[in-house]
C-alpha positions as CSV (number, residue, x, y, z in Angstrom):
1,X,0.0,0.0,0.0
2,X,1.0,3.3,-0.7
3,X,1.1,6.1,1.8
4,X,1.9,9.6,0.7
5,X,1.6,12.6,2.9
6,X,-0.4,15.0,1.5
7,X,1.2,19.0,2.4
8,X,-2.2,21.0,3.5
9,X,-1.2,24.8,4.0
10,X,-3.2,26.4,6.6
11,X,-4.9,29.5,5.5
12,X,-5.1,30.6,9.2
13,X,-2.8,33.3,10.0
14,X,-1.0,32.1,13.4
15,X,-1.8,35.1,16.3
16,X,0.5,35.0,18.9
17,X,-1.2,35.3,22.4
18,X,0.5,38.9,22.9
19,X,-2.2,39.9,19.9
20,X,-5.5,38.8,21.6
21,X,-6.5,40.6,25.0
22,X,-9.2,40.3,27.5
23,X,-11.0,43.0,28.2
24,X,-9.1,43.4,31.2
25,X,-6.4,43.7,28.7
26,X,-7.9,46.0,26.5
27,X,-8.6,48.5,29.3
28,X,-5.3,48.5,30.3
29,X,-4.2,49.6,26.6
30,X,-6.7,51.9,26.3
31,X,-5.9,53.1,30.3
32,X,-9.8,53.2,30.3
33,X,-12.1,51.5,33.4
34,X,-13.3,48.1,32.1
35,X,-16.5,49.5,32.8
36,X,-16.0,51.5,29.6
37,X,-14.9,48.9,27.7
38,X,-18.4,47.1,28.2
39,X,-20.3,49.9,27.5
40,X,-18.1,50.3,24.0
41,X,-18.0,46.7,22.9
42,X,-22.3,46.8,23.2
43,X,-23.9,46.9,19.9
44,X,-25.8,50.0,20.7
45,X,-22.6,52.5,21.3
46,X,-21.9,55.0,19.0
47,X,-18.1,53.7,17.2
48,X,-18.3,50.2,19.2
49,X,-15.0,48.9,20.1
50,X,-14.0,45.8,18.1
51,X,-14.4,42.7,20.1
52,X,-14.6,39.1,19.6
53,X,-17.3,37.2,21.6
54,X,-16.5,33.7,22.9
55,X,-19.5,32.7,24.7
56,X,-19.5,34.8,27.3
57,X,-16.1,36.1,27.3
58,X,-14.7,39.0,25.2
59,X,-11.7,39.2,23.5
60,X,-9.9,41.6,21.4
61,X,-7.2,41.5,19.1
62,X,-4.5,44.3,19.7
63,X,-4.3,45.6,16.1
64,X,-7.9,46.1,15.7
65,X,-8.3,47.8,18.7
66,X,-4.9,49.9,17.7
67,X,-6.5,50.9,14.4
68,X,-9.8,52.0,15.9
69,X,-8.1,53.9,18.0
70,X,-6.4,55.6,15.4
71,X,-9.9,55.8,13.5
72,X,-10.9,58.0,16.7
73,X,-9.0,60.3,16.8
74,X,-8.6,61.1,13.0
75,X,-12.6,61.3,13.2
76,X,-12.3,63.7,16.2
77,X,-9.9,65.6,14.2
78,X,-11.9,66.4,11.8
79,X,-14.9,67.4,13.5
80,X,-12.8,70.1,15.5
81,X,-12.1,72.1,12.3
């Protein structure tokens, strides 16, 4: 019998566990109450924060909460001038 491996690449990018935060985490970055952080990551805010929900835990990856960050304050910017 003939056995050949067969090469599968994995279209997942590997995240190290630096990248993902809890919201604990998150607050700490943002050097916000975690209160806040709730109250951003609901569906009803105004610019919700990007999070990830894993059943009932929240989790956020560093770079998207980087770039909305950076969305925020351009937006803020602009609505000074």
């Amino acid at each position: 019998m003939n056995t050949s491996q067969v090469n599968v690449k994995n279209t997942t990018p590997e995240v190290s566990s630096s990248e993902i935060l809890t919201a604990e985490e998150c607050a700490e970055l943002l050097r916000v109450s975690l209160g806040w952080v709730h109250a951003k990551c609901r569906s009803r805010s105004r610019n919700p924060l990007p999070a990830h929900r894993i059943g009932k835990y929240l989790r956020f990856r560093r770079s998207e909460v980087l770039a909305w960050f950076d969305s925020t304050l351009a937006s803020a910017k602009r609505g000074r001038r």
